[in-house]
C-alpha positions as CSV (number, residue, x, y, z in Angstrom):
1,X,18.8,-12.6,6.2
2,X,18.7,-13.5,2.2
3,X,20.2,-10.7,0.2
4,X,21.2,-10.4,-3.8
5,X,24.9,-9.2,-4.7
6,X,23.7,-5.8,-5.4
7,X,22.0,-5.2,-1.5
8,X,25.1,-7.0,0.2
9,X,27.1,-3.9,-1.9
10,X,24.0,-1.4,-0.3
11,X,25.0,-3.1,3.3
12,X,28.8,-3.1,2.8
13,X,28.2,1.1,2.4
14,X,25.6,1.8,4.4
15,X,28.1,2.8,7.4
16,X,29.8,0.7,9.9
17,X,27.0,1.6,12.5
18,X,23.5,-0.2,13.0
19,X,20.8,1.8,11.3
20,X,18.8,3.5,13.8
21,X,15.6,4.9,15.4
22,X,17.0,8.1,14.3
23,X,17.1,7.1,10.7
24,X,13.1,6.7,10.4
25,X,11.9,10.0,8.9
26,X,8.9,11.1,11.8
27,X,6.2,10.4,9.8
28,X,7.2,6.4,10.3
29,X,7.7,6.8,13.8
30,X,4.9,8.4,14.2
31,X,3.1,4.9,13.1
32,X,6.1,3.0,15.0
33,X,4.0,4.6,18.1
34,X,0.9,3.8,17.4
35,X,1.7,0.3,17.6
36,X,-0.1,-2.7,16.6
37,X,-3.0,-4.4,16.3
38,X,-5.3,-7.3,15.0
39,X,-8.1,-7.2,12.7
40,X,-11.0,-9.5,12.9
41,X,-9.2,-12.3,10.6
42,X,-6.5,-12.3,12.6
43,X,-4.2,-9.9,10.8
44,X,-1.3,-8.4,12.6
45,X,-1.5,-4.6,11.4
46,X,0.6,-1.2,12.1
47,X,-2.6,0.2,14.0
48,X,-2.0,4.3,12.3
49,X,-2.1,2.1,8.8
50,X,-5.1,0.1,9.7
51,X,-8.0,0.9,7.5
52,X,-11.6,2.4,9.0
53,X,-13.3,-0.1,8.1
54,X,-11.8,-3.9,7.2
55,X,-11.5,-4.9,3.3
56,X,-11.6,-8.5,2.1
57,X,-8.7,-10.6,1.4
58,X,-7.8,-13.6,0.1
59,X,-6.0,-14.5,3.2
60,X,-4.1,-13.1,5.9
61,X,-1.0,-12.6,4.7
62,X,-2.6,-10.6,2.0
63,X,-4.2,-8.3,4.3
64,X,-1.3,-8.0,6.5
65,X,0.7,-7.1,3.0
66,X,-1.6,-4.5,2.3
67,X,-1.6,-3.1,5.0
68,X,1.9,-2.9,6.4
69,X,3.7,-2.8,3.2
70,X,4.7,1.2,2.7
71,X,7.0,3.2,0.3
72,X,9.9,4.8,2.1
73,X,10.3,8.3,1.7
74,X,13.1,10.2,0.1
75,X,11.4,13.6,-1.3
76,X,14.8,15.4,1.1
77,X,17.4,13.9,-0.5
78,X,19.4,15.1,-3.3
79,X,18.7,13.9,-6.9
80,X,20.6,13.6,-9.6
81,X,22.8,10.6,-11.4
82,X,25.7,11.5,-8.8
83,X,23.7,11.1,-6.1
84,X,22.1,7.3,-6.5
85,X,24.2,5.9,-4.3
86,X,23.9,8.1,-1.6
87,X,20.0,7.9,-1.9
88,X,20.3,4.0,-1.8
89,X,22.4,4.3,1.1
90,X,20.3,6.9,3.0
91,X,16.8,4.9,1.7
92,X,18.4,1.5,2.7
93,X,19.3,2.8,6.1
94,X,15.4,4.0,6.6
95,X,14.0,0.9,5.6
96,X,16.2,-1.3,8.2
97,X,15.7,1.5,11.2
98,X,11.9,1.8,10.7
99,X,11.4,-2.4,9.7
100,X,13.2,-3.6,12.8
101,X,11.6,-0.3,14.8
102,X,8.1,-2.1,13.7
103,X,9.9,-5.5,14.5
104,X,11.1,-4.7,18.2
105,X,7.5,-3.2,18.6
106,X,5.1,-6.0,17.2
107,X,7.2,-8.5,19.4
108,X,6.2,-6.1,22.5
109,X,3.0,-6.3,22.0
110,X,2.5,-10.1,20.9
111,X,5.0,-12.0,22.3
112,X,6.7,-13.7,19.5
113,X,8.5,-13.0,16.4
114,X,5.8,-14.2,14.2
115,X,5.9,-10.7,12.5
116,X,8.3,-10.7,9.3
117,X,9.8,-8.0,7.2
118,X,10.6,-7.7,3.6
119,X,12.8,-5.1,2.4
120,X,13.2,-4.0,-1.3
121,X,14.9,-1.2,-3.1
122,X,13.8,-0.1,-6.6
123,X,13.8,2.8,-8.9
124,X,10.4,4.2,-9.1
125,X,8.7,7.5,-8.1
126,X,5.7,9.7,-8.6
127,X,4.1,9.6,-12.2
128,X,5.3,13.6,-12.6
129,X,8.6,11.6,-12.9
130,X,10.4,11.7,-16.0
């Protein structure tokens, strides 16, 4: 696993336990579930985030990108400037839970650990934001 300074910190204080399948919010386990699939390029997709009908893309990483990548949720945690850390924490726990959750389940069903995930954390939001 590659990591910056600042996620190694986000690891070091995420808790001395292994994120997990009780750290993905239901909504992400819900498409944990549903497992996976391929599209018609070849594409290995999170079947519940499959589109209904297939889009063109420039590749199949691309599509796959598209398709898999997701924001994690966090509208129930508390907000605030004294709570960052605890939201990176929380957030950071989700992402790892539901990533190798999607992981464990694309190896089930194909047979290899071709499947990769990428895991970011960033300030952002909704544009009601300030």
């Amino acid at each position: 696993m590659r990591t910056n300074p600042w996620m190694r910190r986000l690891l070091a204080d995420a808790g001395p336990d292994t994120p997990s399948p009780a750290d993905v919010p239901p909504l992400f386990r819900e498409v944990v579930e549903e497992g996976w699939s391929t599209t018609g390029s070849g594409a290995r997709v999170l079947t519940a985030l499959r589109p209904e009908r297939d889009r063109f893309h420039s590749d199949r990483l691309a599509e796959e990108t598209t398709v898999n990548g997701r924001g994690m949720t966090d509208h129930d945690l508390p907000v605030g400037p004294a709570a960052v850390d605890e939201r990176a924490r929380v957030l950071l726990r989700r992402c790892l839970a539901y990533s190798a959750a999607c992981l464990r389940a694309a190896r089930d069903r194909f047979g290899d650990d071709a499947v990769r995930a990428y895991v970011s954390l960033s300030f952002g939001g909704l544009d009601e934001d300030p």
